[in-house]
Backbone and ligand atoms as CSV (ligand in chain L), in Angstrom:
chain,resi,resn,atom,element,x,y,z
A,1,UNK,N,N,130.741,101.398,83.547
A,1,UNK,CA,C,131.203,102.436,84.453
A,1,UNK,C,C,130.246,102.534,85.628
A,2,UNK,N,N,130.997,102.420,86.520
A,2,UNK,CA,C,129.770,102.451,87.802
A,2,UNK,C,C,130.288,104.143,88.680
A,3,UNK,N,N,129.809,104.753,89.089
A,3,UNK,CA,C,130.181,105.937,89.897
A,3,UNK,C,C,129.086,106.483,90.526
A,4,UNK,N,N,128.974,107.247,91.785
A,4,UNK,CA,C,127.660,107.826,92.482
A,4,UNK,C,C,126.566,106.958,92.668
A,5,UNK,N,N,125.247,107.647,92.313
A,5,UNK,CA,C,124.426,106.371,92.603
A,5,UNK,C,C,123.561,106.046,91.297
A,6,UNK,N,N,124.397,106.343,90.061
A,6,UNK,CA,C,123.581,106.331,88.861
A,6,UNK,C,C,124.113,104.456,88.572
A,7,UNK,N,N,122.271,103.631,88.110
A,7,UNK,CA,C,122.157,102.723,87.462
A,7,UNK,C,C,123.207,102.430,86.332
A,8,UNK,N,N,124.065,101.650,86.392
A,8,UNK,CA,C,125.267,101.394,85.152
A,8,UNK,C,C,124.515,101.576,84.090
A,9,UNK,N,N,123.152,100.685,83.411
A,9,UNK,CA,C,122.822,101.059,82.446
A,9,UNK,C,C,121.977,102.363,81.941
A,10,UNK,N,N,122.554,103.297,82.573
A,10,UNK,CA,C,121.950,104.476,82.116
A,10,UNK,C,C,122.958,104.960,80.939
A,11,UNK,N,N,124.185,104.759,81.166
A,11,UNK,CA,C,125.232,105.464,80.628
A,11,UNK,C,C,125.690,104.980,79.164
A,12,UNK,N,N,124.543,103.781,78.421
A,12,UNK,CA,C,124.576,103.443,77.456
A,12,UNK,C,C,123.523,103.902,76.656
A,13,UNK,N,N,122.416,104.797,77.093
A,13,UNK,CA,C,120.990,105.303,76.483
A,13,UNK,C,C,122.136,106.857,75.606
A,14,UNK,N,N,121.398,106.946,74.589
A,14,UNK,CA,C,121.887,107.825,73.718
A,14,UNK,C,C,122.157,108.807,74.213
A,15,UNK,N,N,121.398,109.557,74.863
A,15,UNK,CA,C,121.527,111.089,75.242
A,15,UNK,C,C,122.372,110.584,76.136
A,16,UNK,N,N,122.795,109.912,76.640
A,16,UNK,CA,C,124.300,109.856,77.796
A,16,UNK,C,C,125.360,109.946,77.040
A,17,UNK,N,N,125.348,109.203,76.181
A,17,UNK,CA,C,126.552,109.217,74.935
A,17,UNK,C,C,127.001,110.118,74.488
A,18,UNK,N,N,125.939,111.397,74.409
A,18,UNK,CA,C,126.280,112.445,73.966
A,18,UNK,C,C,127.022,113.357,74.916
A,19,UNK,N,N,126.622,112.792,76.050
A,19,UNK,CA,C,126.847,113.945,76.995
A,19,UNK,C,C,128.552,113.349,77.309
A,20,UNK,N,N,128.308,112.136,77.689
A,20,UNK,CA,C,129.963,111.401,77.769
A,20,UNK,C,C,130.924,112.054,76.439
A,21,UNK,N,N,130.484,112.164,75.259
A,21,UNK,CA,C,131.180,112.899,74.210
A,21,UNK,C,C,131.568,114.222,74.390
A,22,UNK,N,N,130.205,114.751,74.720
A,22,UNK,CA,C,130.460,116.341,75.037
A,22,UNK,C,C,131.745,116.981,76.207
A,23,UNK,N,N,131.520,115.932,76.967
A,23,UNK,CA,C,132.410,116.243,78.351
A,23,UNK,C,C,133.825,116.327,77.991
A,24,UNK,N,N,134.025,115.288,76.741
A,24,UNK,CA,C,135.708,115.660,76.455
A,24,UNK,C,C,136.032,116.925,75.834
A,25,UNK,N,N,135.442,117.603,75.485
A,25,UNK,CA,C,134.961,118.887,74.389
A,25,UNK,C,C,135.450,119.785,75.609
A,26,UNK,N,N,135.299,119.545,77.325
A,26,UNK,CA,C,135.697,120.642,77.983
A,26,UNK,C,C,137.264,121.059,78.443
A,27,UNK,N,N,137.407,121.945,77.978
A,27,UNK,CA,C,138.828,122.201,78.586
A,27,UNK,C,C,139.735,122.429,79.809
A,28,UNK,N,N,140.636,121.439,79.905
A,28,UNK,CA,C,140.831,121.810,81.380
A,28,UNK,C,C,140.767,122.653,81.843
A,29,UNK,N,N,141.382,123.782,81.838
A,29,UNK,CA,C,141.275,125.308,82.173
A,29,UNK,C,C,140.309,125.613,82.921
A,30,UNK,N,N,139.048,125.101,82.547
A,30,UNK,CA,C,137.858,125.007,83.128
A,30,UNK,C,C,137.177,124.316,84.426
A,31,UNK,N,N,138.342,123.246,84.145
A,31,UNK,CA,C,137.734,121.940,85.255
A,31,UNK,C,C,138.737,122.457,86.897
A,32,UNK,N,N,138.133,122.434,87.783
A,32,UNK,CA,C,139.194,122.492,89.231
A,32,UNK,C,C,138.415,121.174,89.882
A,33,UNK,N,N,139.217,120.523,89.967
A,33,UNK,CA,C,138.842,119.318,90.225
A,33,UNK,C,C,139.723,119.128,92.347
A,34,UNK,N,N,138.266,118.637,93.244
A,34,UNK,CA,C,138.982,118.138,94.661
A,34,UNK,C,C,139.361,116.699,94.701
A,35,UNK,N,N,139.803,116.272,94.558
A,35,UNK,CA,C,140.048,114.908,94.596
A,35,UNK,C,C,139.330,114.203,95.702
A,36,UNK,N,N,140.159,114.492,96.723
A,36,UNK,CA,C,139.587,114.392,98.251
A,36,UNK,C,C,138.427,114.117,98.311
A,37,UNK,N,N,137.367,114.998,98.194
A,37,UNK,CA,C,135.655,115.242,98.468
A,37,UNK,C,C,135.199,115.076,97.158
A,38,UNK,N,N,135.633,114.340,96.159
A,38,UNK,CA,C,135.124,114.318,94.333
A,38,UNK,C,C,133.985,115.183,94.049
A,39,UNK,N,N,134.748,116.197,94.544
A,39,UNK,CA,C,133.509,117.748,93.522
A,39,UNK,C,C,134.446,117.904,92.476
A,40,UNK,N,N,133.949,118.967,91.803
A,40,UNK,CA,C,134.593,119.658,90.819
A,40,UNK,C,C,134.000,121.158,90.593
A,41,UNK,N,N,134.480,122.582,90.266
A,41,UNK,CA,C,133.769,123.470,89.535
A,41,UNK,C,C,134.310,123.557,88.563
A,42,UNK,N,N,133.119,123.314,87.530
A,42,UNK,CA,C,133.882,123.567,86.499
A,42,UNK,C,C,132.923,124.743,85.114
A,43,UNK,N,N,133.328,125.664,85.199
A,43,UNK,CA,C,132.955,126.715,84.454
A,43,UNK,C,C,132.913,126.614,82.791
A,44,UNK,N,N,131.126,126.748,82.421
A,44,UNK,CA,C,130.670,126.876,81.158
A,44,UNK,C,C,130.809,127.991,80.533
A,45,UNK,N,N,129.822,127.892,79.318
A,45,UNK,CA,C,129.914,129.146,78.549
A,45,UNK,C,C,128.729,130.144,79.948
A,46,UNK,N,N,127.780,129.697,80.516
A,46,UNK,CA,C,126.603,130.215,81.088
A,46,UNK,C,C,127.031,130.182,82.990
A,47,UNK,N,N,128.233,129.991,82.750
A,47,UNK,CA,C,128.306,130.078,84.476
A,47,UNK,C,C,129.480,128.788,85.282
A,48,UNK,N,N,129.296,128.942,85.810
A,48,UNK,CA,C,130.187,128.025,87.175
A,48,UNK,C,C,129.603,127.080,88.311
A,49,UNK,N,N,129.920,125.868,87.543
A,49,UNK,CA,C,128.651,125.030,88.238
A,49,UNK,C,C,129.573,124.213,89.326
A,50,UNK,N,N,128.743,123.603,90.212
A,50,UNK,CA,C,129.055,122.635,91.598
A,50,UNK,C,C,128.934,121.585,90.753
A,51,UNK,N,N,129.417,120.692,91.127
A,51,UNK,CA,C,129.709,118.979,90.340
A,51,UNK,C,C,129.880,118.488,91.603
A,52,UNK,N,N,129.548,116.838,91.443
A,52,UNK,CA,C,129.700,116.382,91.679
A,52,UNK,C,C,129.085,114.708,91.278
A,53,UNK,N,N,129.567,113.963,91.836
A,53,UNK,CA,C,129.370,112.583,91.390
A,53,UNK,C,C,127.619,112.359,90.756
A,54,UNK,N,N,127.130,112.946,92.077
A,54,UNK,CA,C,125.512,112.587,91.976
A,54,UNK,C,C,124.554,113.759,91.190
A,55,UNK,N,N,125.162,115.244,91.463
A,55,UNK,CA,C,124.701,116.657,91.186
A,55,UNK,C,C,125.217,117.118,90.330
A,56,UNK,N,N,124.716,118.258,89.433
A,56,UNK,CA,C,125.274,119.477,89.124
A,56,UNK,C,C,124.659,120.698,89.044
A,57,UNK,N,N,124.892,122.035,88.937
A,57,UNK,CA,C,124.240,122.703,89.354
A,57,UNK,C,C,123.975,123.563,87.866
A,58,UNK,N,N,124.020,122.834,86.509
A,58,UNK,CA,C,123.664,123.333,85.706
A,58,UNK,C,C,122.445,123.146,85.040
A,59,UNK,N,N,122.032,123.607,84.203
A,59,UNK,CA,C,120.358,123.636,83.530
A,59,UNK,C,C,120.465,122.046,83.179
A,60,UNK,N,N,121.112,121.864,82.009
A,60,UNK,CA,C,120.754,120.276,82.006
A,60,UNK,C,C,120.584,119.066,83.015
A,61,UNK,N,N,121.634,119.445,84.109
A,61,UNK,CA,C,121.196,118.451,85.071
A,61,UNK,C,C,120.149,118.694,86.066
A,62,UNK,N,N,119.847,120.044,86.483
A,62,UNK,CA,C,118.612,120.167,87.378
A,62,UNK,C,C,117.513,119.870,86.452
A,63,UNK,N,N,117.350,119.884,84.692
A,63,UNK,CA,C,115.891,119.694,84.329
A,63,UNK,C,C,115.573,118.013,84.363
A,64,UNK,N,N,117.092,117.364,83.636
A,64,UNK,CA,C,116.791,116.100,83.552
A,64,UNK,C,C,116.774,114.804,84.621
A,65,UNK,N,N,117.500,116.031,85.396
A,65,UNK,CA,C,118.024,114.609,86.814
A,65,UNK,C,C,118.896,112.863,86.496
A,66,UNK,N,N,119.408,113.393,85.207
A,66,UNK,CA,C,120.287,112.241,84.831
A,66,UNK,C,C,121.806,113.170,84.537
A,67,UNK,N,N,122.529,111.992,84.383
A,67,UNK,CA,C,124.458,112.788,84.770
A,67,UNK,C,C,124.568,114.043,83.246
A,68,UNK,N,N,124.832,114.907,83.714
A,68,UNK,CA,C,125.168,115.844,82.702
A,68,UNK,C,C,126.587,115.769,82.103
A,69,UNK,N,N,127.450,116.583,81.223
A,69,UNK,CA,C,128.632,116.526,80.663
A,69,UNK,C,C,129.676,116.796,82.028
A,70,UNK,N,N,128.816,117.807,82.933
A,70,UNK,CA,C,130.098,118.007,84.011
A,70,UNK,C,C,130.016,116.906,84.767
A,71,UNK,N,N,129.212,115.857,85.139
A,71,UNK,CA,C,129.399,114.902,86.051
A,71,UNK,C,C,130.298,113.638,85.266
A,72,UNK,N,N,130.263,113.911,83.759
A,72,UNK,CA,C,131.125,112.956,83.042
A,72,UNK,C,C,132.598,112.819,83.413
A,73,UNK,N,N,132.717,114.379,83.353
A,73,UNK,CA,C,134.088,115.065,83.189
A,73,UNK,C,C,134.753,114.650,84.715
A,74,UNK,N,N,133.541,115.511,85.861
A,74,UNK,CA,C,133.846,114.791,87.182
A,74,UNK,C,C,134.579,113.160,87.276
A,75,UNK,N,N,133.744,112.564,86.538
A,75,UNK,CA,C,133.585,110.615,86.632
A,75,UNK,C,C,135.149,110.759,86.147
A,76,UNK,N,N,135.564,111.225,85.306
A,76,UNK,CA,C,136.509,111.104,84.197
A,76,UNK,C,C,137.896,111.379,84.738
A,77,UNK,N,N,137.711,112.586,85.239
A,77,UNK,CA,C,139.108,113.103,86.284
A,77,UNK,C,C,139.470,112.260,87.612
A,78,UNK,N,N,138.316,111.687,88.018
A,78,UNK,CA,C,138.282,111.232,88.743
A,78,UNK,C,C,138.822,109.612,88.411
A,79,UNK,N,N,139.318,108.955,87.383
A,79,UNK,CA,C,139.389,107.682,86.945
A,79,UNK,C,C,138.155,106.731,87.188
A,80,UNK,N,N,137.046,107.256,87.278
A,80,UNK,CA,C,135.998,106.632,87.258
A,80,UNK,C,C,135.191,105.938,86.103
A,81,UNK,N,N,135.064,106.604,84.625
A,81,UNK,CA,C,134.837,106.843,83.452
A,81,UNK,C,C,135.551,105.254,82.916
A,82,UNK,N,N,135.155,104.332,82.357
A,82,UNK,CA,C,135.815,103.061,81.830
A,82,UNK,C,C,135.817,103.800,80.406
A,83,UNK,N,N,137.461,102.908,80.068
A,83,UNK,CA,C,137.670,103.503,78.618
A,83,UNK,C,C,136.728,103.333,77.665
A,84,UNK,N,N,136.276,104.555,76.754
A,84,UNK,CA,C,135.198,104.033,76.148
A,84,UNK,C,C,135.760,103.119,74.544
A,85,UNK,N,N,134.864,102.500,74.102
A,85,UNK,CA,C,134.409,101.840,73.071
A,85,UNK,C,C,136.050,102.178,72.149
A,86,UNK,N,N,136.767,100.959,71.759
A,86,UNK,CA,C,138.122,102.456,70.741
A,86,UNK,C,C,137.270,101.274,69.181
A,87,UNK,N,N,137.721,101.836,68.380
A,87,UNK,CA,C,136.967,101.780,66.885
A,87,UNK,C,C,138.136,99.919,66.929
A,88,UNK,N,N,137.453,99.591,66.161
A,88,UNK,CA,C,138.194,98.057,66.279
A,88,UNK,C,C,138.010,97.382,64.829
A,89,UNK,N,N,139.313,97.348,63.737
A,89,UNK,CA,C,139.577,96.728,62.590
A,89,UNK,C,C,138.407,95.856,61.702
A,90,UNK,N,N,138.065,94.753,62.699
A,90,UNK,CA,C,137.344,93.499,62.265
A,90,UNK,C,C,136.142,94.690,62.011
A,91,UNK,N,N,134.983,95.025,63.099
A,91,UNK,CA,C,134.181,95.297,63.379
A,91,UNK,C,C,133.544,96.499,62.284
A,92,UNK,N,N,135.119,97.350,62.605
A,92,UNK,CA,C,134.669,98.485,61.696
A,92,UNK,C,C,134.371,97.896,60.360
A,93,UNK,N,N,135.522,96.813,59.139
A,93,UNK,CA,C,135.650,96.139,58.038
A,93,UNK,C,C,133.911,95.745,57.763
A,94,UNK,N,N,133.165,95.018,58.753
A,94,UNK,CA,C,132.292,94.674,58.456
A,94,UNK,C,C,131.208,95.481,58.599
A,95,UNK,N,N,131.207,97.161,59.502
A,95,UNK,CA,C,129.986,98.100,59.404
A,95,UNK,C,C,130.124,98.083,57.734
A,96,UNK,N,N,131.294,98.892,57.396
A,96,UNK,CA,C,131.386,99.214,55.893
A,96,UNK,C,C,130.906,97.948,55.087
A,97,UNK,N,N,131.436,96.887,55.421
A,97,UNK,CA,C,130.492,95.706,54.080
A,97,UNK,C,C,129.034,95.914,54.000
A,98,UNK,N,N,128.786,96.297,55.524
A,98,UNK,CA,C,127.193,96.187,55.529
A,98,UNK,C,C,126.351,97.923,55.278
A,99,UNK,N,N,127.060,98.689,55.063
A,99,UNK,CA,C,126.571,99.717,54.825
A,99,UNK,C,C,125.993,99.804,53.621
A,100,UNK,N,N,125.690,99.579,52.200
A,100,UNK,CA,C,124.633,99.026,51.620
A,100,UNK,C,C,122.925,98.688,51.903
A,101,UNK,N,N,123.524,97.816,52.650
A,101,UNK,CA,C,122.516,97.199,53.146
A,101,UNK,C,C,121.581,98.253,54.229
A,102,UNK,N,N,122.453,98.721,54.740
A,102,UNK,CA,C,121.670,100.110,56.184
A,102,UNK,C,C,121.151,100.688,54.815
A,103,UNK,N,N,121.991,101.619,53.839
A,103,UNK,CA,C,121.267,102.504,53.115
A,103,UNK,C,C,119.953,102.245,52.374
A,104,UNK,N,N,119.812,100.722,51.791
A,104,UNK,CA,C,118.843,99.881,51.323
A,104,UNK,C,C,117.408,100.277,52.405
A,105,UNK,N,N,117.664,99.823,53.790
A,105,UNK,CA,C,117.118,99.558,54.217
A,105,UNK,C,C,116.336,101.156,54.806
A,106,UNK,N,N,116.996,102.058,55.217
A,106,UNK,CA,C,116.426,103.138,55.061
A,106,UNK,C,C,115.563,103.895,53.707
A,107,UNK,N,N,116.489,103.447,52.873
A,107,UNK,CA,C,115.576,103.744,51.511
A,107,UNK,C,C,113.940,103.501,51.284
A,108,UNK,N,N,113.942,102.243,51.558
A,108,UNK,CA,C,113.028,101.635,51.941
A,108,UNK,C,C,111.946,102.328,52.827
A,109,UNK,N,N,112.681,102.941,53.831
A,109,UNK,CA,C,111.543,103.461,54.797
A,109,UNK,C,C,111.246,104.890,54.081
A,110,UNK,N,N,112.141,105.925,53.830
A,110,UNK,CA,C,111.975,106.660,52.777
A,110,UNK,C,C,110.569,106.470,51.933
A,111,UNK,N,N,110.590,105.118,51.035
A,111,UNK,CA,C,109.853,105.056,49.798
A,111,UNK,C,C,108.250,104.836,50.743
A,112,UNK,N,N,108.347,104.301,51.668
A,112,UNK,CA,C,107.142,103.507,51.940
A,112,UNK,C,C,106.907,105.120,52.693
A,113,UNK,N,N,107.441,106.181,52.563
A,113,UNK,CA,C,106.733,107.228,53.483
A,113,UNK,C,C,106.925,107.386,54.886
A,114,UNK,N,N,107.493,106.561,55.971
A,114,UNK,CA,C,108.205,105.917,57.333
A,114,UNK,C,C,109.531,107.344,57.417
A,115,UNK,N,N,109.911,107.920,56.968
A,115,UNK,CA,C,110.951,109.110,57.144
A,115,UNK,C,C,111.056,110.198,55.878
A,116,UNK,N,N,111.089,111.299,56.225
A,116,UNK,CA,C,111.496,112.177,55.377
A,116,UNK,C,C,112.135,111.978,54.122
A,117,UNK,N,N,112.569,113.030,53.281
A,117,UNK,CA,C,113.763,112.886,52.255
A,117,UNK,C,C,114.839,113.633,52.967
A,118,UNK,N,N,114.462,114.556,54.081
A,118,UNK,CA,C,115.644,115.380,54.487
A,118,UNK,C,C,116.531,114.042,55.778
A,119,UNK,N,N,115.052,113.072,56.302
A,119,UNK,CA,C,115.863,112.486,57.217
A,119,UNK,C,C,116.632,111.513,56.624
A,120,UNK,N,N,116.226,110.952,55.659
A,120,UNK,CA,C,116.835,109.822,54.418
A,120,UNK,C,C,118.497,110.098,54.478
A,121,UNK,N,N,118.547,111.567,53.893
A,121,UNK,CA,C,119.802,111.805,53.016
A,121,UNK,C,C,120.547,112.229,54.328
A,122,UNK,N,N,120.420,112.605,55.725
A,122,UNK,CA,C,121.112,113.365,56.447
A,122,UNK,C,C,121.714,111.711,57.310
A,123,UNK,N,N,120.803,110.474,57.468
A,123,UNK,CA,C,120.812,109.229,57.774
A,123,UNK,C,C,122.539,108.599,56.653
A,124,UNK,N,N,121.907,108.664,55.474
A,124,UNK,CA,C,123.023,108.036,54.067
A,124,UNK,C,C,123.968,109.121,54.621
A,125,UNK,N,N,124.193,110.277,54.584
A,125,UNK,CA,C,125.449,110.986,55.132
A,125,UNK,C,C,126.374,110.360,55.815
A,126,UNK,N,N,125.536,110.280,57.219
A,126,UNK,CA,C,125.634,109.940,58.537
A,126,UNK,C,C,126.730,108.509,58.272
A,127,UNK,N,N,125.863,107.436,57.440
A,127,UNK,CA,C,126.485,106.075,57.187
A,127,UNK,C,C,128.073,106.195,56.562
A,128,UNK,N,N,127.503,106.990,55.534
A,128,UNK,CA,C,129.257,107.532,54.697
A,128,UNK,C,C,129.897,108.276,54.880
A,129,UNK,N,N,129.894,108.589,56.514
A,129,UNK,CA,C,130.822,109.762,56.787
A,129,UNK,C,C,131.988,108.759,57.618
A,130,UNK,N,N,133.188,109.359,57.424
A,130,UNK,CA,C,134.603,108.946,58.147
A,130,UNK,C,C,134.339,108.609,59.826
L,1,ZN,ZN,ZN,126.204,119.876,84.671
């Protein structure tokens, strides 16, 4: 996804992921989107922020200076946003063969002292969840 003047590979670092996730979570209702001038306001639980491609005028994006959920949403309305990732037969067939093996291997870090027991079991969740 390329949009504004953010580096393409930013939008694959985790905390983007989240935020690209989060952004679908907003309801239109919320979003007023210009087409024209690609702003957007689009109103949180904490206020009514300016969007736009490069900005937003909410806490997460003035602390971090990387794209927040409203500049996703912006990217998104805007057909900017490339479809993300869809879950794929083969791929998925073989996480699950290999999930064993992840749990093994965390175990492992577990035993040797390398992670918690709370991060262990919340990790094995994580693997065996739908
Ligand atoms: Zn924002």
């Amino acid at each position: 996804m390329n949009f504004g003047n953010w580096e393409e590979s930013i939008h694959t670092d985790y905390e983007q992921i989240k935020r690209i996730a989060f952004s679908q979570r907003i309801t239109s209702d919320n979003v007023i989107v210009n087409t024209d001038k690609q702003k957007a306001t689009i109103t949180g639980r904490d206020g009514t922020y300016n969007v736009t491609l490069d900005s937003c005028t909410c806490y997460d994006f003035e602390s971090r200076h990387l794209p927040c959920k409203h500049i996703y949403r912006l990217a998104s309305e805007l057909g900017m946003l490339d479809e993300l990732p869809k879950i794929n037969r083969k791929a998925a067939k073989s996480f699950k063969d290999n999930v064993q093996n992840d749990i093994d291997h965390y175990k492992e870090l577990y035993l040797n002292g390398a992670i918690s027991i709370e991060k262990f079991n919340k990790i094995v969740n994580a693997l065996l969840s739908k």
